[in-house]
KEKOL-16679 format. One record per residue (C-alpha): y, z, x. Coordinates in nm, 3 decimals. Example, Ala and Ser with C-alpha at 12.3 -4.5 7.8 and 13.67 -1.06 7.14 Angstrom:
residues 2
-0.450:0.780:1.230;
-0.106:0.714:1.367;
***
This chain:
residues 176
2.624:15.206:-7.362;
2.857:15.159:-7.663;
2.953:15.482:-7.893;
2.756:15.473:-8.232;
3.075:15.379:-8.382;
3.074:15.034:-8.299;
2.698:14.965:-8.324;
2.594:14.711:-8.571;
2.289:14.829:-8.758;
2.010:14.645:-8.513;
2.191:14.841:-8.241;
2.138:15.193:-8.375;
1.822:15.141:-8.483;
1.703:15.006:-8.130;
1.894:15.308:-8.019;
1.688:15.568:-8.271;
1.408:15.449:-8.214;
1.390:15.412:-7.839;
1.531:15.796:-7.835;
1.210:15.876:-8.094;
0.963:15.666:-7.880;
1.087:15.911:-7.542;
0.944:16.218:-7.745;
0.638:16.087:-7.898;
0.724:15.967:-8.246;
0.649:15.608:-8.325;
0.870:15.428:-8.600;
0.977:15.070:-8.687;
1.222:14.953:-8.880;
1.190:14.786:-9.282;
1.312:14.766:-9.584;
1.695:14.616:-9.656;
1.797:14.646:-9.329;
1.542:14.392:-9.199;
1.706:14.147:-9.427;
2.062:14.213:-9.290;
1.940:14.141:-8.953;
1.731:13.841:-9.086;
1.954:13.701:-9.279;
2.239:13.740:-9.018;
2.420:13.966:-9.245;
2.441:13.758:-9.569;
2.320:14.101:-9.694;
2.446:14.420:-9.613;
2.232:14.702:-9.596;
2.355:15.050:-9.482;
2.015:15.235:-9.489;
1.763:15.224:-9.168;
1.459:15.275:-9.288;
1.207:15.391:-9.038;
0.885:15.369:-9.100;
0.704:15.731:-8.930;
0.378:15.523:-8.810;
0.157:15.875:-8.753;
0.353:16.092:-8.986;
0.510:16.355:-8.753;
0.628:16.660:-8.854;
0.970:16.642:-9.012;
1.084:16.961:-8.790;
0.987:16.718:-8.474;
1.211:16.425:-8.615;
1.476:16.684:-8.694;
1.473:16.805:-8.341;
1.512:16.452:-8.220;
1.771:16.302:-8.436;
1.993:16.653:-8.420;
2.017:16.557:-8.004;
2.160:16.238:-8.094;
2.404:16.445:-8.346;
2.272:16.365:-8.675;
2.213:16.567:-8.946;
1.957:16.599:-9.238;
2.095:16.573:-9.575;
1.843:16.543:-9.834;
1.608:16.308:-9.711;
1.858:16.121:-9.519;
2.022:16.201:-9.184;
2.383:16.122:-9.125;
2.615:16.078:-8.790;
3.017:16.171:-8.797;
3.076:15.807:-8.660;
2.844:15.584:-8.873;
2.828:15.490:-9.235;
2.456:15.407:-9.184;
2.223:15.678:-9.259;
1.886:15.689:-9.154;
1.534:15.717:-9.329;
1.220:15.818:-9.237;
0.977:15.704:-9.489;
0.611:15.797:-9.404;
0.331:15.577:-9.314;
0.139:15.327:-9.315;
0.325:15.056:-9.193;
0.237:14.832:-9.512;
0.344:14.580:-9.790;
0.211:14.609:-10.120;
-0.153:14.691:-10.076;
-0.218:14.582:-9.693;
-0.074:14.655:-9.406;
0.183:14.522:-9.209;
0.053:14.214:-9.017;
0.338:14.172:-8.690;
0.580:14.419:-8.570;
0.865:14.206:-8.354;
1.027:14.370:-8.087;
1.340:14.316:-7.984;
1.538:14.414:-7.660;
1.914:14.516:-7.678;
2.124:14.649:-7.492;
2.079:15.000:-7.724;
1.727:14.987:-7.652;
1.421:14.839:-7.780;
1.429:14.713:-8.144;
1.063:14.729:-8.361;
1.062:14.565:-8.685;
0.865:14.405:-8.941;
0.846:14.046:-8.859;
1.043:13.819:-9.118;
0.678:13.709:-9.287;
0.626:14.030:-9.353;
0.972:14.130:-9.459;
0.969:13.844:-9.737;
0.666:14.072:-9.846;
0.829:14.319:-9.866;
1.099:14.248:-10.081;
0.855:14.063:-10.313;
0.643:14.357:-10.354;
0.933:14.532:-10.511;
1.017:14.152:-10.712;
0.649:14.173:-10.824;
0.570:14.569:-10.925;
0.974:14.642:-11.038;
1.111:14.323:-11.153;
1.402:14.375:-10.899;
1.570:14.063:-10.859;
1.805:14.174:-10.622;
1.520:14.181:-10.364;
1.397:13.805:-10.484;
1.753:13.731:-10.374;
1.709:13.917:-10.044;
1.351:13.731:-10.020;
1.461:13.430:-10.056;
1.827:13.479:-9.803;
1.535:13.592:-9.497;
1.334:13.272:-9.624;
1.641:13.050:-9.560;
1.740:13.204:-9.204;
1.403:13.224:-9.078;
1.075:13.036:-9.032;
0.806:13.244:-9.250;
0.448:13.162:-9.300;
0.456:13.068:-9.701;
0.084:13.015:-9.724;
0.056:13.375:-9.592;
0.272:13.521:-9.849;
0.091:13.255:-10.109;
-0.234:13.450:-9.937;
-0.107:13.784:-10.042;
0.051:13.749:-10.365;
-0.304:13.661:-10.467;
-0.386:14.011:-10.361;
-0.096:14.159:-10.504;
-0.245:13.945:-10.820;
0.140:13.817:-10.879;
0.068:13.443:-10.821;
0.328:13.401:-11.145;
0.585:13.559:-10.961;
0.501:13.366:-10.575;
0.547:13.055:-10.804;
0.910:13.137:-10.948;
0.981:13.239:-10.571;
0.838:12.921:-10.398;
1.063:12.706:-10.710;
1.417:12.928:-10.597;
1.331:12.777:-10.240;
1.362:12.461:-10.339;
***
């Protein structure tokens, strides 16, 4: 297995999470760095966020990330030999108001990778487009939209629950 050092992001977070899964806690990985891995790095991302499916107690996560030498600071944790730090953002496993359709997994070499499929990753950024006007995740929206086939009519589906049609629109025009 290859030091922490010279894992990319998918590779520590395969390697987290199958070290997590051995003692009972259940996370998959979201946010920004599902769009680096999506997008094949066209964005950067050095946050993992991992999403703590049954909400375990902190002290058990502790436990588990300290015996792969991280350490909590704040809410993150932090490793000597990585400039990603890791987050453990409770559950559910959702985007916007529903929850996550499709969890991918992925095997590496590190271990087994669980993320949010790219469908539900483009929600995800658009949830924060449509309730914070952030454009920078429009932009990271649109990058996973480009390197990966997404179900638009699904996302068209949910906007209408999200009641942000107005903003699905301006998305589905950058596409173009």
């Amino acid at each position: 297995m290859k030091p922490i050092k010279e894992m990319k992001n998918s590779e520590l977070a395969a390697f987290i999470e199958t070290h997590l899964r051995e003692r009972g806690i259940d996370v998959v990985l979201s946010g920004g760095a599902c769009v680096s891995i999506y997008s094949n790095g066209k964005f950067v991302s050095m946050d993992l966020n991992l999403i703590d499916i049954y909400l375990e107690k902190r002290s058990k996560i502790r436990k588990a990330m300290q015996e792969l030498g991280f350490n909590e600071e704040g809410r993150h944790f932090i490793h000597p030999d990585t400039d990603f730090y890791v987050e453990f953002p409770p559950g559910p496993l959702s985007v916007g108001e529903e929850p996550v359709k499709k969890v991918d997994e992925h095997k590496l070499a590190t271990g087994i990778l669980r993320i949010i499929s790219p469908t539900d990753c483009v929600k995800d950024r658009l949830a924060a487009y449509y309730h914070w006007d952030d454009a920078q995740c429009l932009e990271q929206a649109i990058l996973v939209t480009q390197a990966k086939k997404i179900d638009l009519k699904e996302i068209e589906r949910w906007s209408k629950v999200e009641r942000n049609l107005k903003g699905f629109k301006r998305f589905k025009n950058r596409l173009k």
